[in-house]
C-alpha positions as CSV (number, residue, x, y, z in Angstrom):
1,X,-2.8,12.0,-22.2
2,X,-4.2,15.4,-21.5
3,X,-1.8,18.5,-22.5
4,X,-2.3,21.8,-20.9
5,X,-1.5,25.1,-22.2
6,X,0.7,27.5,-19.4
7,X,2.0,30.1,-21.6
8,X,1.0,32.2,-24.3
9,X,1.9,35.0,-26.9
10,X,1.2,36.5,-30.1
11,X,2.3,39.6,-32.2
12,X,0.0,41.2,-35.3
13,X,-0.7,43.9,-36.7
14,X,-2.1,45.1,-33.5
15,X,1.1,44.2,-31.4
16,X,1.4,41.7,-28.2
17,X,-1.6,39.5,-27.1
18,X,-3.4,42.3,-25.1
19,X,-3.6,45.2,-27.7
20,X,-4.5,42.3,-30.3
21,X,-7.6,40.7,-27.7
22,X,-8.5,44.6,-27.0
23,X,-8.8,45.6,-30.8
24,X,-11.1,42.7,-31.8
25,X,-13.4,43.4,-29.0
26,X,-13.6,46.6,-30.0
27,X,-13.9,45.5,-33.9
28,X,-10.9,47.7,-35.2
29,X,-9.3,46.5,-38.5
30,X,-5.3,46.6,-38.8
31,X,-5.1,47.5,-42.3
32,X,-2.9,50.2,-43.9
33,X,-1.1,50.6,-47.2
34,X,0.9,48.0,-48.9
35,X,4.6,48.8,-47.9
36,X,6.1,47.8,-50.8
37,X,7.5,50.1,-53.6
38,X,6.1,47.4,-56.2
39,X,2.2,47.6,-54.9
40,X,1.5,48.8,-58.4
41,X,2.8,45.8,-60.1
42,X,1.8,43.2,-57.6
43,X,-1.6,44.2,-58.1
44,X,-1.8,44.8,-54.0
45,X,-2.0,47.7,-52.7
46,X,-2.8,46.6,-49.1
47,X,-1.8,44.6,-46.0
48,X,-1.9,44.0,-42.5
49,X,1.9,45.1,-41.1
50,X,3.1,44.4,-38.1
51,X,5.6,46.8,-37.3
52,X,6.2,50.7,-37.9
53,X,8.3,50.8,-41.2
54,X,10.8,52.6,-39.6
55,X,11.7,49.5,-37.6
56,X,11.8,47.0,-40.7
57,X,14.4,44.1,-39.6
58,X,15.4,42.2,-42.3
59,X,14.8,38.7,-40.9
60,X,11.8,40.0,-40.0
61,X,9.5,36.7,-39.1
62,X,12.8,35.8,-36.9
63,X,12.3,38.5,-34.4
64,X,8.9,38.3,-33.4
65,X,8.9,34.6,-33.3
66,X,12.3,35.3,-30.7
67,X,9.7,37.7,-28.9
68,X,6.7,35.5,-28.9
69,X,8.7,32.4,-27.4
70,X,10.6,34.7,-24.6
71,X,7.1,35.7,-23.3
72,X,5.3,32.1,-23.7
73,X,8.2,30.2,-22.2
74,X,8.3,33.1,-19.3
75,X,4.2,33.2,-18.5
76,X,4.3,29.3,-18.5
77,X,7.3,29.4,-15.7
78,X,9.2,26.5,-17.1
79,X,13.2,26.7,-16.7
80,X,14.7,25.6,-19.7
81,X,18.0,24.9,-17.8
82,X,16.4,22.4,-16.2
83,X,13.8,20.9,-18.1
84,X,13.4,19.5,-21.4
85,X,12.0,21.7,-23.4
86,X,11.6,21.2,-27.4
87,X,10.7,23.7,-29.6
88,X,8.2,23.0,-33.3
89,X,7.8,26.2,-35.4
90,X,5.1,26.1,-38.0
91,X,5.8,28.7,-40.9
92,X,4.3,28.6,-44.7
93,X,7.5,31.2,-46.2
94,X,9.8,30.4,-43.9
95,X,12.1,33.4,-44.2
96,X,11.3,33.8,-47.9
97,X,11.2,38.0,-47.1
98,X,15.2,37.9,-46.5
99,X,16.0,35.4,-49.7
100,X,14.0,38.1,-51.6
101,X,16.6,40.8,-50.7
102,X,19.9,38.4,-50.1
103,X,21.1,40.2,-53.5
104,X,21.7,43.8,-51.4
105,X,21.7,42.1,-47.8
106,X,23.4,38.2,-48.0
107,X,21.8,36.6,-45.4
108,X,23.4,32.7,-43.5
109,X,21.5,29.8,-44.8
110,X,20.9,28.8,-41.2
111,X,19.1,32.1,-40.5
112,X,15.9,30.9,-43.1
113,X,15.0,28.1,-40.6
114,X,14.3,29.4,-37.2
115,X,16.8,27.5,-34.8
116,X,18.8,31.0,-34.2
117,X,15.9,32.6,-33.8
118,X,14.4,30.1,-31.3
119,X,17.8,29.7,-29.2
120,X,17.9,33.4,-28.6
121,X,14.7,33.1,-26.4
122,X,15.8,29.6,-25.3
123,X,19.4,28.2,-25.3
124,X,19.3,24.7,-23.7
125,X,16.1,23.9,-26.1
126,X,16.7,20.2,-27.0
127,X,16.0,20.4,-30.4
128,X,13.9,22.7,-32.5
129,X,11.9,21.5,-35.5
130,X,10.7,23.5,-38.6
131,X,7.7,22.5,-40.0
132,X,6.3,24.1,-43.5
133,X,3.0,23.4,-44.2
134,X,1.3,26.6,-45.5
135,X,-1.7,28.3,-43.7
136,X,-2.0,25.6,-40.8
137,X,1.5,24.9,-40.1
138,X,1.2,26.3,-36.5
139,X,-2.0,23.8,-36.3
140,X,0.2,21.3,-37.6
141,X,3.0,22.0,-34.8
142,X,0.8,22.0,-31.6
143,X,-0.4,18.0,-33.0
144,X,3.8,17.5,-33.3
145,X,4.3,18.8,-29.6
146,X,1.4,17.3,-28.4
147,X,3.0,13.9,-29.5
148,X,6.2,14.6,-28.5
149,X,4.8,14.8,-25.0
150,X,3.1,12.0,-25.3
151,X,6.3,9.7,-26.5
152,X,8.1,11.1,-23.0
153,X,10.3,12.9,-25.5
154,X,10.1,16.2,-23.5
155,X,8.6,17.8,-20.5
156,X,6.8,20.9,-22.1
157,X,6.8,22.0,-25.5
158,X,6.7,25.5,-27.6
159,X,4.5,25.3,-30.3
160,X,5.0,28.4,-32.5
161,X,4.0,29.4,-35.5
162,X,5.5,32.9,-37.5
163,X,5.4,34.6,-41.3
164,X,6.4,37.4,-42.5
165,X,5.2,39.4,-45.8
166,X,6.7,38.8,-49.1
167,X,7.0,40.1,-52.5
168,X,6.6,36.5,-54.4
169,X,3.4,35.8,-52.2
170,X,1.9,39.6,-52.7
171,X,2.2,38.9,-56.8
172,X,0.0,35.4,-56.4
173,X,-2.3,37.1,-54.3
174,X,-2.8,40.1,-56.9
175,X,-3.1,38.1,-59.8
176,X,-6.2,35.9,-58.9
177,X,-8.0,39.5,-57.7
178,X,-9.7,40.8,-60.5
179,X,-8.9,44.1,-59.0
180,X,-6.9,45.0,-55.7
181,X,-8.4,43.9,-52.5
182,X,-9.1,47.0,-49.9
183,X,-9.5,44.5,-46.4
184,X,-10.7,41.0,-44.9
185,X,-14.6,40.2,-45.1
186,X,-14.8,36.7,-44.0
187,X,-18.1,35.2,-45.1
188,X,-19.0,38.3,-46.8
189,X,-21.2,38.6,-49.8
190,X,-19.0,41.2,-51.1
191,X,-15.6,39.7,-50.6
192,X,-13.0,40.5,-52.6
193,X,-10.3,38.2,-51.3
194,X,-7.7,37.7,-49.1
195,X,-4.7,40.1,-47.8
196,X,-1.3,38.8,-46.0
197,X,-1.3,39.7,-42.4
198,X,2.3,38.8,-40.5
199,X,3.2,38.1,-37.2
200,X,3.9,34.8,-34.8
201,X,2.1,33.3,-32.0
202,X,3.2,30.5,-29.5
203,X,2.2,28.8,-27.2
204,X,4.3,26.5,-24.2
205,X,2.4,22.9,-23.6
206,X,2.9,20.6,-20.5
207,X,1.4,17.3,-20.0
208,X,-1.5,18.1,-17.5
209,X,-1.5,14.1,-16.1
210,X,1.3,14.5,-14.0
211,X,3.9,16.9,-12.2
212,X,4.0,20.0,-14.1
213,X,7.2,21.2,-15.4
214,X,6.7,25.1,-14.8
215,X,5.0,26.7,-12.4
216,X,2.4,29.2,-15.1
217,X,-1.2,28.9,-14.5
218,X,-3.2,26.3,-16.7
219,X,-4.5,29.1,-19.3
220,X,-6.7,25.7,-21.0
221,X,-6.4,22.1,-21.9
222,X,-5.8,21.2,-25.4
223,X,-8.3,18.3,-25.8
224,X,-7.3,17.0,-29.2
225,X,-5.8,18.1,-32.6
226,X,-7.0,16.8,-35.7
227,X,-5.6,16.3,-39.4
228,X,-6.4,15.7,-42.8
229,X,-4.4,15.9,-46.0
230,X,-6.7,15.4,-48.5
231,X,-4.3,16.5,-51.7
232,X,-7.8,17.7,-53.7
233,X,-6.4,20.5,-55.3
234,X,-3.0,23.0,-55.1
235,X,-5.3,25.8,-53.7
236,X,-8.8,24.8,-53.5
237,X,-10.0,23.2,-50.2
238,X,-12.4,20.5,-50.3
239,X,-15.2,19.9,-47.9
240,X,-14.9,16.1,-47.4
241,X,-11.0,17.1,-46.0
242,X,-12.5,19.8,-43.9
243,X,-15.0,17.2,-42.2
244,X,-12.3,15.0,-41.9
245,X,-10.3,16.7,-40.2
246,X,-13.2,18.1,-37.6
247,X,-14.1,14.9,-37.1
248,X,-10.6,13.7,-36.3
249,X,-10.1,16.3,-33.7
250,X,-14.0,15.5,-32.0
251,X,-12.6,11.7,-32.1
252,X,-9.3,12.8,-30.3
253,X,-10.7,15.3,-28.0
254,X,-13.4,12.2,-26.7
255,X,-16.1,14.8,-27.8
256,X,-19.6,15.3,-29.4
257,X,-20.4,18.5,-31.8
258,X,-22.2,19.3,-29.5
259,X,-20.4,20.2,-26.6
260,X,-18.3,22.8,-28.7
261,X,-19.7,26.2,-28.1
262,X,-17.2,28.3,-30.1
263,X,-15.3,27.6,-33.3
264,X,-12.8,30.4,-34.4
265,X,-12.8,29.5,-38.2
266,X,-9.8,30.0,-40.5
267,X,-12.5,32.5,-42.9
268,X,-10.3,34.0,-45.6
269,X,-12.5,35.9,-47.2
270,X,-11.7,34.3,-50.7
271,X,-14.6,33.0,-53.3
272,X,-13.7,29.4,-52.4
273,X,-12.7,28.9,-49.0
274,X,-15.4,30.5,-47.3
275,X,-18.9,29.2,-48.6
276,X,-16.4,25.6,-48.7
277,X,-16.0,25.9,-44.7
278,X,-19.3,27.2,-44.1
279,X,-21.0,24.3,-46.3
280,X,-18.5,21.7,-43.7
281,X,-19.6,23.5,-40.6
282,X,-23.1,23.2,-41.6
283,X,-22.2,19.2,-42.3
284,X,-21.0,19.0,-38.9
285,X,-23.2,21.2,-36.7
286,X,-26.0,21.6,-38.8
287,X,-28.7,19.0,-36.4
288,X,-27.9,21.2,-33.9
289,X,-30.9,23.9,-33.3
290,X,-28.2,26.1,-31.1
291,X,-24.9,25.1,-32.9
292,X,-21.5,27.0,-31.5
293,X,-20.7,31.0,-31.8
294,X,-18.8,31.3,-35.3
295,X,-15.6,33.9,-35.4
296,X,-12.6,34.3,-37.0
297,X,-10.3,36.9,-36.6
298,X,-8.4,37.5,-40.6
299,X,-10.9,40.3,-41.5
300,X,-8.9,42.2,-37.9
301,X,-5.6,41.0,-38.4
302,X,-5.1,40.0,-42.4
303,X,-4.4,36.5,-43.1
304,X,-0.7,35.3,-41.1
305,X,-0.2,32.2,-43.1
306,X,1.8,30.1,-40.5
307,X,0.7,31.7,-37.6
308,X,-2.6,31.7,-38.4
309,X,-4.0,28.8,-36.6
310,X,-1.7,29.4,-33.5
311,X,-2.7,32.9,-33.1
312,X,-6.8,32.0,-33.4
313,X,-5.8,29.3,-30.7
314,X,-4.3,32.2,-29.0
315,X,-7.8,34.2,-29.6
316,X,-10.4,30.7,-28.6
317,X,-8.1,30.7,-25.4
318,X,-8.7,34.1,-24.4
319,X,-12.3,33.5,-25.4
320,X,-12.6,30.8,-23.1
321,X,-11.2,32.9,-19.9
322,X,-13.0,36.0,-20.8
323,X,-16.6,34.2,-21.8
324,X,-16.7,37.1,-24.1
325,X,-16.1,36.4,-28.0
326,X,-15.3,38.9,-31.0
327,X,-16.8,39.7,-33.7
328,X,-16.1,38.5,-37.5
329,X,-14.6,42.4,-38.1
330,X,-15.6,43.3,-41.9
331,X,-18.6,41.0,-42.2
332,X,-21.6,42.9,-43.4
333,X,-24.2,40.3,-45.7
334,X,-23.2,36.9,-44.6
335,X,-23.1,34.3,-47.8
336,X,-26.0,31.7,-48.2
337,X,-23.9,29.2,-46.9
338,X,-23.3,30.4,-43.5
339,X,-27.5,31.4,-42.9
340,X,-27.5,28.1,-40.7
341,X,-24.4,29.2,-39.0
342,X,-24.6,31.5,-35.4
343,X,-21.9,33.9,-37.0
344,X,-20.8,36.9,-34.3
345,X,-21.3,40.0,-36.5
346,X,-21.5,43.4,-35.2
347,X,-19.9,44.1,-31.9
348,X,-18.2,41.2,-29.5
349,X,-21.0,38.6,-27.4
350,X,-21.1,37.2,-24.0
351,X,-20.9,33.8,-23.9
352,X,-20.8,30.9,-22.1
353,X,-17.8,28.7,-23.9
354,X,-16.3,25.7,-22.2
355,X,-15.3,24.3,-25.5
356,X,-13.7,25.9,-28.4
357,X,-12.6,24.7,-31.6
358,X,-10.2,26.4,-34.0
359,X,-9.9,25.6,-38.1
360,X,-6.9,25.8,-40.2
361,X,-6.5,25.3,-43.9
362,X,-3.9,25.1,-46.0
363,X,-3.3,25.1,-49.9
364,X,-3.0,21.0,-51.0
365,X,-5.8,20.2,-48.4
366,X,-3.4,20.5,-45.5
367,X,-5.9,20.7,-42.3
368,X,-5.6,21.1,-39.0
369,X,-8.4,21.9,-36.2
370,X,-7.5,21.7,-32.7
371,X,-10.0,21.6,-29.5
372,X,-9.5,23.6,-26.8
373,X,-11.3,23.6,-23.4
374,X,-11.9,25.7,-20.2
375,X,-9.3,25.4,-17.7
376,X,-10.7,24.5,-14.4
């Protein structure tokens, strides 16, 4: 089964998809001061927002996930009224941000999932699915709606992925930094670690081997998603899982490493996770004399925990229509490990990309990459 991607949307720090694709080709960073009255405390004192503070909602994640899968379900020109269409959201904190203030501001059970939030956008959706699996859950719920295709369980699918900031996550992040982290340099010698962006993505699949569902232009053709869950460690990833998981996806997509020609890495910017990737990049790619363009987009945008992998997707995909492909925004000295790697720094590249592969990581080993190619 082939499965086609018809519509797509994101929101970051930036805003919608086209301010976000316009502000990494120009290499602008979204970060601002930590909007939280306990930055002192949490040992953060920074963050990638994405909205005013004057318009702070209190199920925050809710709303631009509502937004995200209006506009993907809209571009892809699928009626819901008439098709089945499931949704599978893909969060790490779910809606942690309200339970956090439910002591001034009770908030319904039902609103810390995301059905509500989903049937806003899209009544008649047969059924929507949560799924929490950290930092790739929106990885995770493109593989779920890429089955549920294939299993004739519905005619297109939203996969969407959204996160918003929170207090409890801010305090882990400031205690492993020795001292507070000022932005995102992914495969930077000097990287301090990570900062929380927030914001959804989502994108609207069809099954591209028979009568489309909606009448949206084919934007690309998801060739294969792959997982691993490799359990190595609560935090650390590992780079036999990493491999795994690449090598997975390849399999599934009917593909070489060497017909990918772009991979949007997950790149945190943390002590572990980087030189880790790197080293399983190398693994993979590293016979290659011309191995693929490397991005990622975190040192822009901060990292969005369960929208992360769905809003690179959302970056590889515009990558692929634009043959043009951002910079890594923040990297100045790349680490050892990445030397054998063709890492963008510096301004965006012209390229020519046909395939594009996209990594996402999550704490217990949880992996997802999926492959991505060229619409015709």
């Amino acid at each position: 089964m082939t499965a086609v991607i018809t519509g797509s949307e994101i929101r970051t720090c930036f805003g919608d998809s086209a301010a976000t694709f316009a502000a990494l080709a120009e290499g602008r960073c979204g970060v601002g001061v930590l909007r939280s009255e306990l930055r002192e405390r949490l040992g953060v004192t920074s963050g990638y927002h994405a909205e005013d503070e004057a318009d702070r909602r209190v199920l925050r994640a809710s709303g631009w996930l509502t937004e995200c899968v209006r506009a993907a379900v809209a571009q892809s020109g699928v009626d819901p009224a008439r098709r089945r269409v499931a949704v599978v959201v893909g969060t790490g904190l779910r809606e942690l941000h309200a339970v956090e203030l439910m002591d001034d501001q009770p908030v319904r059970t039902a609103d810390l999932h995301f059905d509500r939030a989903v049937r806003r956008a899209v009544p008649e959706a047969t059924q929507v699915i949560t799924v929490c699996n950290a930092c790739s859950a929106s990885g995770h719920a493109l593989a779920i709606a890429c089955d549920l295709l294939e299993l004739d369980e519905a005619d297109a699918v939203v996969a969407a992925g959204c996160d918003a900031m929170t207090d409890s996550m801010l305090a882990m992040i400031g205690r492993v930094a020795e001292e507070p982290t000022d932005r995102v340099r992914p495969f930077d010698a000097d990287r301090m670690g990570v900062l929380l962006g927030e914001g959804a993505a989502a994108v609207v699949v069809e099954r591209g081997d028979r009568p489309r569902a909606g009448s949206g232009a084919v934007l690309a053709t998801v060739l294969g998603v792959g997982l691993s869950c490799d359990a190595f460690h609560e935090t650390a990833p590992d780079p036999d899982g990493i491999v795994r998981a690449v090598r997975d996806a390849h399999r599934r997509a009917g593909i070489e490493p060497d017909q990918v020609d772009l991979v949007v890495a997950h790149g945190t910017g943390t002590a572990l996770n980087d030189p880790v990737e790197a080293t399983a990049l190398g693994r993979v790619f590293g016979h290659r004399q011309d191995g693929p363009l490397v991005t990622g987009i975190k040192g822009a945008t901060g990292h969005t925990s369960g929208a992360a992998a769905l809003t690179s997707l959302a970056v590889a995909v515009h990558a692929l229509a634009e043959q043009t492909v951002p910079a890594v925004t923040g990297l100045r000295e790349p680490i050892a490990e990445a030397a054998g790697l063709r890492v963008v720094t510096g301004r965006a590249t012209s390229a020519a990309v046909e395939v594009a592969q996209v990594n996402s990581f999550g704490f217990g080993g949880v992996n997802a990459v999926c492959i991505v190619g060229r619409s015709a």
